[in-house]
N, CA, C and O of each residue as an XYZ file, in Angstrom:
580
protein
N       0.811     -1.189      0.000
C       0.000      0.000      0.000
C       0.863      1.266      0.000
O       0.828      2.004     -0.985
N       1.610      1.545      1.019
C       2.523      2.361      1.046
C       3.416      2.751     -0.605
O       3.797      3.878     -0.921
N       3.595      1.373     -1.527
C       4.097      1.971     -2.580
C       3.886      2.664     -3.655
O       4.676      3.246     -4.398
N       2.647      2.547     -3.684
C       1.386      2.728     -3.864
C       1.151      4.103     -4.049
O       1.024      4.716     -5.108
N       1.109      4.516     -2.878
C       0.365      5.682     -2.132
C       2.034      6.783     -2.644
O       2.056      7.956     -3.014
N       2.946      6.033     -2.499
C       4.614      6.803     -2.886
C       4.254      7.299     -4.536
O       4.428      8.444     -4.952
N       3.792      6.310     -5.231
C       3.871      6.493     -6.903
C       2.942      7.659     -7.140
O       3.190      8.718     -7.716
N       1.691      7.200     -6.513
C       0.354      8.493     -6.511
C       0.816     10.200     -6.646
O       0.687     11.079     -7.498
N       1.718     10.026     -4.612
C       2.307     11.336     -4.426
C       3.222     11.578     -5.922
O       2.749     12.435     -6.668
N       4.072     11.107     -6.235
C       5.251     11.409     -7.068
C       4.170     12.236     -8.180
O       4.297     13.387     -8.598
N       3.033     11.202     -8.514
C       2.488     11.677     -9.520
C       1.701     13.207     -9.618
O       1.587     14.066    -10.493
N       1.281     13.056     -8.363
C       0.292     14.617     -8.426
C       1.508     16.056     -8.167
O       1.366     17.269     -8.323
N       2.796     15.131     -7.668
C       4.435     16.506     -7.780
C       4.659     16.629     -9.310
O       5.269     17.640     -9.657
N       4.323     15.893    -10.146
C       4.878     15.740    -11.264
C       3.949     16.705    -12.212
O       4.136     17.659    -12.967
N       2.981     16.016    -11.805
C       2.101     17.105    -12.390
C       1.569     18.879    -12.167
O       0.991     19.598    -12.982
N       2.066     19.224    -10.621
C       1.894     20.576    -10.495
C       2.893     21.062    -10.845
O       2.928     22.137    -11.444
N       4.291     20.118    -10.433
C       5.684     21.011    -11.425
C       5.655     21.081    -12.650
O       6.374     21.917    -13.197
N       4.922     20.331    -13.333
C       4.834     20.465    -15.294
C       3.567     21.767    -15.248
O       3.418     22.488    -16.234
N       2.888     21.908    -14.252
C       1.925     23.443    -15.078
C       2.726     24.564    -13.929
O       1.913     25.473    -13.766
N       3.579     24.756    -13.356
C       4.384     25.616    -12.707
C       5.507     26.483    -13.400
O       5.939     27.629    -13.277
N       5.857     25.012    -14.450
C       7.325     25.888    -14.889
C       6.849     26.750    -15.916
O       7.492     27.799    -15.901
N       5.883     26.718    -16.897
C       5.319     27.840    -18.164
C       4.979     29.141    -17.549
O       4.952     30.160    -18.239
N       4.677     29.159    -16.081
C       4.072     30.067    -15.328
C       5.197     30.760    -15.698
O       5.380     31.480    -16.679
N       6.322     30.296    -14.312
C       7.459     30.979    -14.498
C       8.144     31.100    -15.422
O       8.977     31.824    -14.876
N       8.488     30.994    -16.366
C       9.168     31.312    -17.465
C       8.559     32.735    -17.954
O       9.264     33.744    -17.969
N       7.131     32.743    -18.372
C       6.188     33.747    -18.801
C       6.651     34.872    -17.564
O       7.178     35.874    -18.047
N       6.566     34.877    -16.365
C       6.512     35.736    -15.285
C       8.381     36.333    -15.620
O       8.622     37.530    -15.460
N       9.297     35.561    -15.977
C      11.039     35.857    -16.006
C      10.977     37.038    -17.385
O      11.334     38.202    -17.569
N      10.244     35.859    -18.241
C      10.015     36.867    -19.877
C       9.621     38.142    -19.495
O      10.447     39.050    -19.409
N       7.992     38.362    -19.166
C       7.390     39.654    -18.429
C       8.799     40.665    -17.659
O       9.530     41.472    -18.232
N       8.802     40.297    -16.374
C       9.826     40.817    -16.078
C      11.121     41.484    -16.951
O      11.611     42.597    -16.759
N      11.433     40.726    -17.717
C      12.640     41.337    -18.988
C      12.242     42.854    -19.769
O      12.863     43.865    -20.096
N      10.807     42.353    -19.855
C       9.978     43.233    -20.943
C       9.558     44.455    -20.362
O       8.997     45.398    -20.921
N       9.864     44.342    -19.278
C       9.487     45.490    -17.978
C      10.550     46.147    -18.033
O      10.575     47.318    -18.412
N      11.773     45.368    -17.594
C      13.224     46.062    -17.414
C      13.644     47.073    -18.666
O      14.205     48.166    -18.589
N      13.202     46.372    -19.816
C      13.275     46.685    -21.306
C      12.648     48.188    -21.601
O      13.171     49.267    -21.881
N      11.556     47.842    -21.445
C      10.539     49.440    -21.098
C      11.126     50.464    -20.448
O      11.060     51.646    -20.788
N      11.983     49.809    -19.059
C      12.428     51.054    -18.199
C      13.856     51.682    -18.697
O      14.199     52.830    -18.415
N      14.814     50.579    -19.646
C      15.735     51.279    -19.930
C      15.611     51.921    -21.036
O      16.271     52.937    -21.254
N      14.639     51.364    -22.005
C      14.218     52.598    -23.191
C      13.755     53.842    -22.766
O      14.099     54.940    -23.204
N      12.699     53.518    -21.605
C      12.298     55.350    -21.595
C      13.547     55.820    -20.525
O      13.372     57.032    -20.396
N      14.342     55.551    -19.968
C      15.594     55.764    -19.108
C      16.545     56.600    -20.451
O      16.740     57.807    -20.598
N      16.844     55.847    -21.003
C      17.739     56.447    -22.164
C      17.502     57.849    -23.196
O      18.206     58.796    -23.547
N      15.765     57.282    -23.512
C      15.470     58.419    -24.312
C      14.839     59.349    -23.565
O      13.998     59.883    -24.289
N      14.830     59.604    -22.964
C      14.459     60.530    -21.674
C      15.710     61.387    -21.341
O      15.604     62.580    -21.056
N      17.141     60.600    -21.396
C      18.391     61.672    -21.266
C      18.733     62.086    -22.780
O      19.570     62.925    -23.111
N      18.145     61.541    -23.392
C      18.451     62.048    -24.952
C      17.508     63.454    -25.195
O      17.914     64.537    -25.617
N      15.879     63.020    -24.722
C      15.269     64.626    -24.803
C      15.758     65.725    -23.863
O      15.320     66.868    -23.995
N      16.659     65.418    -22.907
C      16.972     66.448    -22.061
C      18.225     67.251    -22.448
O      18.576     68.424    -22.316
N      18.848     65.933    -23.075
C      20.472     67.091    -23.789
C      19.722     67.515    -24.909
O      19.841     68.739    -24.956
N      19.107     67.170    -25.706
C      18.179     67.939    -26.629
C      17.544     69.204    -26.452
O      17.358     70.035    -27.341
N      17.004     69.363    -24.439
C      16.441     70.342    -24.400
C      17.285     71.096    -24.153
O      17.024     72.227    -24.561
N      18.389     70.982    -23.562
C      19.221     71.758    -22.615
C      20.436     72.385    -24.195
O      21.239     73.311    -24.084
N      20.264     71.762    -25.178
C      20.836     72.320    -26.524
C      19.749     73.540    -26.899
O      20.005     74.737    -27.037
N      18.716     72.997    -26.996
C      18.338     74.288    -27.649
C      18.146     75.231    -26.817
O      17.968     76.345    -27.309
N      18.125     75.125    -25.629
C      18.123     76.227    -24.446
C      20.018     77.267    -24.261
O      20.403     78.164    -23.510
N      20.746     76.389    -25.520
C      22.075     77.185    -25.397
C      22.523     76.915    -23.846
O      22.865     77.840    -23.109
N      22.486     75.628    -23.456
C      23.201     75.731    -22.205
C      24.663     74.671    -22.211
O      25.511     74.612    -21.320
N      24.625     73.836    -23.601
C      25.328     72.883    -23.767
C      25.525     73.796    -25.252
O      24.739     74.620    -25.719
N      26.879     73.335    -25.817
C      27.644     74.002    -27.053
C      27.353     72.447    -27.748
O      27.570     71.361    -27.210
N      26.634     72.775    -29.506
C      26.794     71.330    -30.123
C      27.313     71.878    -31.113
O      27.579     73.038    -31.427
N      27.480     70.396    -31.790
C      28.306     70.506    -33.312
C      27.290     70.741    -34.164
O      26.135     70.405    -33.902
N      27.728     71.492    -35.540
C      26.929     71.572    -36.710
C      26.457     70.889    -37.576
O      27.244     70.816    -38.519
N      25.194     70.123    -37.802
C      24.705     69.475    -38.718
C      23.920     67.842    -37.420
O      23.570     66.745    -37.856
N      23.878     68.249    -35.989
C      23.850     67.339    -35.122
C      22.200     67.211    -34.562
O      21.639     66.221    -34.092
N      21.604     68.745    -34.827
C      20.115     69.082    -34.510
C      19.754     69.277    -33.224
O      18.598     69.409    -32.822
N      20.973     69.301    -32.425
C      21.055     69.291    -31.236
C      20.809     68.264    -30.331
O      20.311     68.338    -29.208
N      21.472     66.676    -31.343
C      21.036     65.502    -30.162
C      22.783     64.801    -29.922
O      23.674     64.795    -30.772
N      22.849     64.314    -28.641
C      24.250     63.759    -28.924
C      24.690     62.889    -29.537
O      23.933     61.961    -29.820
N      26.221     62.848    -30.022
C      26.616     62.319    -30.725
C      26.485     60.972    -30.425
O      26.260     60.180    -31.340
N      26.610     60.532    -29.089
C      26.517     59.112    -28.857
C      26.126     58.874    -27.791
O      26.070     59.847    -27.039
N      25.774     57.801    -27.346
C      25.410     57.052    -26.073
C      26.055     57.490    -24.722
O      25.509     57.910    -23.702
N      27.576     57.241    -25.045
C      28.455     57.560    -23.998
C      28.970     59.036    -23.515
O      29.540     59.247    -22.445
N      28.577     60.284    -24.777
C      28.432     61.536    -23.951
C      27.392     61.880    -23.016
O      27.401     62.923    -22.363
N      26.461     60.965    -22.955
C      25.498     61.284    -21.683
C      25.691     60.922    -20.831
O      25.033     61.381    -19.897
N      26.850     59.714    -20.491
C      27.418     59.281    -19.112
C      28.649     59.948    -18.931
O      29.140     60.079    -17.809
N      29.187     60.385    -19.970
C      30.364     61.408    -19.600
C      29.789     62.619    -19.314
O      30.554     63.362    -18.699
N      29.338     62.809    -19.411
C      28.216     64.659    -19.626
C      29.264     65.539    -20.437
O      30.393     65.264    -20.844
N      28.520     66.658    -20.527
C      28.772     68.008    -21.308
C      29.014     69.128    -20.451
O      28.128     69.635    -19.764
N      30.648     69.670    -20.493
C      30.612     71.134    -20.044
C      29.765     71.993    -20.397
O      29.227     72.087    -21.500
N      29.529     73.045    -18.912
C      28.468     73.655    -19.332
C      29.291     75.309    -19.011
O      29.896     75.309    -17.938
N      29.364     76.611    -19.779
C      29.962     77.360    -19.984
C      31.593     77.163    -20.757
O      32.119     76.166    -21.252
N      32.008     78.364    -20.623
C      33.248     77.866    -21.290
C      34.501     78.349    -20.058
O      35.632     77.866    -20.103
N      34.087     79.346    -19.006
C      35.462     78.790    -18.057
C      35.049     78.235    -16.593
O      35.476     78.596    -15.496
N      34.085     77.243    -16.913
C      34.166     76.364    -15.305
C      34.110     74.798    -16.166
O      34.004     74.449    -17.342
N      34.234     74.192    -14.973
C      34.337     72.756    -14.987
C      33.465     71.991    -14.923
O      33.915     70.882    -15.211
N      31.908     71.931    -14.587
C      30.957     72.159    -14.057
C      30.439     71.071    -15.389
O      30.536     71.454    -16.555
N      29.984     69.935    -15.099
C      29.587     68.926    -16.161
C      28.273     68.926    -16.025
O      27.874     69.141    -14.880
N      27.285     68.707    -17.045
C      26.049     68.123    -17.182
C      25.936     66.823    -17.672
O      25.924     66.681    -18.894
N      25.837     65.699    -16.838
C      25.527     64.539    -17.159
C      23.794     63.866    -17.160
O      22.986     63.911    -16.233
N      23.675     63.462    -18.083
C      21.956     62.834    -18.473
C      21.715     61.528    -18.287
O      20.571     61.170    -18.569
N      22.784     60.355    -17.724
C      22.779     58.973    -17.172
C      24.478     58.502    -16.428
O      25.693     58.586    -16.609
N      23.458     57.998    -15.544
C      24.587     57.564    -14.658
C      25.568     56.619    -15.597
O      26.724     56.863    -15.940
N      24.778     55.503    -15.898
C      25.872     54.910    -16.945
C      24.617     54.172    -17.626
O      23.439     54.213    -17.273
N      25.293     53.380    -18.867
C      23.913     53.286    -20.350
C      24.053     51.932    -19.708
O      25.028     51.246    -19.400
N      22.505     51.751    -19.593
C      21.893     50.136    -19.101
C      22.111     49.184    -19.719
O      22.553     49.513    -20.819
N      22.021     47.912    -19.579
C      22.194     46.522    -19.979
C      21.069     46.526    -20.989
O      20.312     47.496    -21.026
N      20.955     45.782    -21.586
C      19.925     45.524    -22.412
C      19.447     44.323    -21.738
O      20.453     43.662    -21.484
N      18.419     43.722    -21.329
C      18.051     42.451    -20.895
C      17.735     41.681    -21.883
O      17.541     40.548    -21.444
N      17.550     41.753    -23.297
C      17.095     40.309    -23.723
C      18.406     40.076    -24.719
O      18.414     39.057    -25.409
N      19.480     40.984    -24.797
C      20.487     40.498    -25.038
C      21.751     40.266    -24.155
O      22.750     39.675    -24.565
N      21.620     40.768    -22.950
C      22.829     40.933    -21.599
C      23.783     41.835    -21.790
O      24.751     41.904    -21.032
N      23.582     42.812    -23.065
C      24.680     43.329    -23.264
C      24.265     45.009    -23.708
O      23.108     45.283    -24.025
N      25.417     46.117    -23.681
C      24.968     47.163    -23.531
C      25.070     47.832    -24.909
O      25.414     49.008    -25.027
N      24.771     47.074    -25.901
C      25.020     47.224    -27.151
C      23.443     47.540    -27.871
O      22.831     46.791    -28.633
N      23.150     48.481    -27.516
C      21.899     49.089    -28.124
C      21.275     49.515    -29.539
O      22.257     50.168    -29.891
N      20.843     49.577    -30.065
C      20.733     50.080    -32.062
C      20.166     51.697    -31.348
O      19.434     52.110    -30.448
N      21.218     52.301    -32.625
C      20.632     53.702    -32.336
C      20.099     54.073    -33.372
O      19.797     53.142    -34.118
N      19.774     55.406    -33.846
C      19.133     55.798    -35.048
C      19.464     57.094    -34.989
O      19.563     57.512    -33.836
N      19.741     58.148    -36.138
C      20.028     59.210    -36.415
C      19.010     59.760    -36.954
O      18.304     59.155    -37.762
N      18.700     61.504    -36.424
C      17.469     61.683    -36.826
C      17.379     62.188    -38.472
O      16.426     62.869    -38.851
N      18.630     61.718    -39.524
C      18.760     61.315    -40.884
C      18.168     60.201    -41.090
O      17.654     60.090    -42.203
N      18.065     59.301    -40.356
C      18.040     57.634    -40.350
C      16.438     57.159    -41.019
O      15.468     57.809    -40.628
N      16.308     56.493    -41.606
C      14.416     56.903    -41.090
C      13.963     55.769    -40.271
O      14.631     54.839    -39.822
N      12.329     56.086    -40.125
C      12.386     55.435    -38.631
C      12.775     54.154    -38.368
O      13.358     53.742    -37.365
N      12.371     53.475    -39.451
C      12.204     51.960    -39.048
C      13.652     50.979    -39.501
O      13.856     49.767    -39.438
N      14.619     52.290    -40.036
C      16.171     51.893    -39.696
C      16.944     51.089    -39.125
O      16.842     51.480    -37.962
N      17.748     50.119    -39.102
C      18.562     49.090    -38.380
C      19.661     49.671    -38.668
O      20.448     49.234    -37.828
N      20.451     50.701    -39.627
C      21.544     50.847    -39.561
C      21.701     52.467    -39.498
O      20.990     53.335    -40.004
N      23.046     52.592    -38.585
C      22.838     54.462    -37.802
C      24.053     54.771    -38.785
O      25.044     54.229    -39.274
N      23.373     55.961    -38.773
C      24.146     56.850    -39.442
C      25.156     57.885    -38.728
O      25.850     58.594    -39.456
N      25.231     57.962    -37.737
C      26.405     58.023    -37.130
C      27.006     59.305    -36.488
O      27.995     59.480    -35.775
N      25.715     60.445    -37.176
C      25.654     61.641    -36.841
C      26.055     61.960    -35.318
O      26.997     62.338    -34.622
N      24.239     61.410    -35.250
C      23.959     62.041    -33.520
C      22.585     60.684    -33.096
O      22.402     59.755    -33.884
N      21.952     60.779    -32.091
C      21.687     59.641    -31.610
C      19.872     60.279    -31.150
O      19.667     60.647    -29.994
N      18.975     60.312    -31.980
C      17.724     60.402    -31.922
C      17.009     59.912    -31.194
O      16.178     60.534    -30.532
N      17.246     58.266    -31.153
C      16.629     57.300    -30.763
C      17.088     55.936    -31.047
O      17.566     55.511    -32.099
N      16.833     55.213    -29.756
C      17.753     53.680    -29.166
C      16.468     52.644    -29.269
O      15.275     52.918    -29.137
N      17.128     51.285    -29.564
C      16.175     49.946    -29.458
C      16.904     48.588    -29.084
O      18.132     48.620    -29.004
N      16.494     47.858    -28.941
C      17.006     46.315    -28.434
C      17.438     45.953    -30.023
O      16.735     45.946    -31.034
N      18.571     45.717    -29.883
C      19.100     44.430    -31.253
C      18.624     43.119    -31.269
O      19.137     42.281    -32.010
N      17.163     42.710    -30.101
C      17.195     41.389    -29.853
C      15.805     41.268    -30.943
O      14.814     41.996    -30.978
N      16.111     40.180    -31.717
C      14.851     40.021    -32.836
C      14.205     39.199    -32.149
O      14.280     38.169    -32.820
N      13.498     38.929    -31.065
C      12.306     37.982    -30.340
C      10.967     38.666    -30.737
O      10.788     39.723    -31.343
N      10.140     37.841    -30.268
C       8.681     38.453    -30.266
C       8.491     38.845    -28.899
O       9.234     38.318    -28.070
N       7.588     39.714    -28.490
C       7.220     39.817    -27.361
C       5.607     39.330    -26.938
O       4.745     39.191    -27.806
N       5.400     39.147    -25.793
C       4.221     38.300    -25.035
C       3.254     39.066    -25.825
O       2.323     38.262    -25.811
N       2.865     39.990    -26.453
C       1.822     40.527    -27.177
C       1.863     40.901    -28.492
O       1.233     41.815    -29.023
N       3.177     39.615    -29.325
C       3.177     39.243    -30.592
C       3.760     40.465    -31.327
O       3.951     40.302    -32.532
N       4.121     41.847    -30.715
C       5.425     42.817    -31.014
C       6.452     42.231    -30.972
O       6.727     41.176    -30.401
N       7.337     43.196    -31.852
C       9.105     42.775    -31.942
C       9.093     43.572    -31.307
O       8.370     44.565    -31.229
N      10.427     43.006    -30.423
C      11.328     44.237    -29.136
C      12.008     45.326    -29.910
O      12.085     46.453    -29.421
N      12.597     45.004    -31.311
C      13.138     46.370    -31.699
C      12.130     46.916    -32.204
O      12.373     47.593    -33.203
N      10.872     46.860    -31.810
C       9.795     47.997    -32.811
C       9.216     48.663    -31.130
O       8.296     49.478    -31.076
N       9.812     48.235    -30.087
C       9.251     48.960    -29.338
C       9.764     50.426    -28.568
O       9.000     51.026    -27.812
């Protein structure tokens, strides 16, 4: 009886761990897609601000740039602000991970570029996306988001 009653148990573990793990997986994915969201509007959020703080003449840009930065990494370096103090304006602490690729290798786009662009033109930096070609839980691509 007892062996019995052992095979039963095994069976009804077997079966709540087989509808448990799709849960979690879906809940890890979600989560990614969250993180994903927060470092896109994180990023382009310091991109509209050196944008604003250009056309407000408080940051000096280059010609032909529209007033967005040249790259990713002058917003974690920041931008002198006047011409005799030292006095930096920085727009991110440092440029986020990408979660569905692990890496901080982002697609940018130039506002030459047009929108739906995969390859930057090298200007200045308009707007950022995931290089990761997955679908997402609501049948979007991550780089269209």
């Amino acid at each position: 009886m007892t062996l019995l009653e052992l095979m039963i148990a095994c069976t009804i573990l077997l079966v709540l761990s087989s509808a448990a793990l799709p849960t979690a997986r879906v809940t890890v994915r979600r989560q990614k897609e969250v993180e994903l969201r927060r470092a896109l509007r994180e990023m382009r959020t310091a991109i509209d601000r050196y944008k604003d703080a250009a056309d407000r003449n408080l940051i000096r840009v280059e010609l032909g740039s529209e007033g967005y930065p040249p790259d990713l990494e002058t917003l974690v370096k920041g931008i002198q602000i006047g011409a005799g103090t030292e006095r930096r304006l920085r727009f991110l602490r440092r440029i986020p991970i990408d979660p569905m690729t692990g890496h901080d290798d982002w697609g940018l786009r130039a506002v030459q570029d047009d929108p739906d662009s995969t390859s930057w033109g090298g200007k200045n930096v308009f707007d950022v996306y995931t290089r990761s070609t997955a679908t997402a839980l609501d049948g979007t691509h991550y780089s269209d988001w």
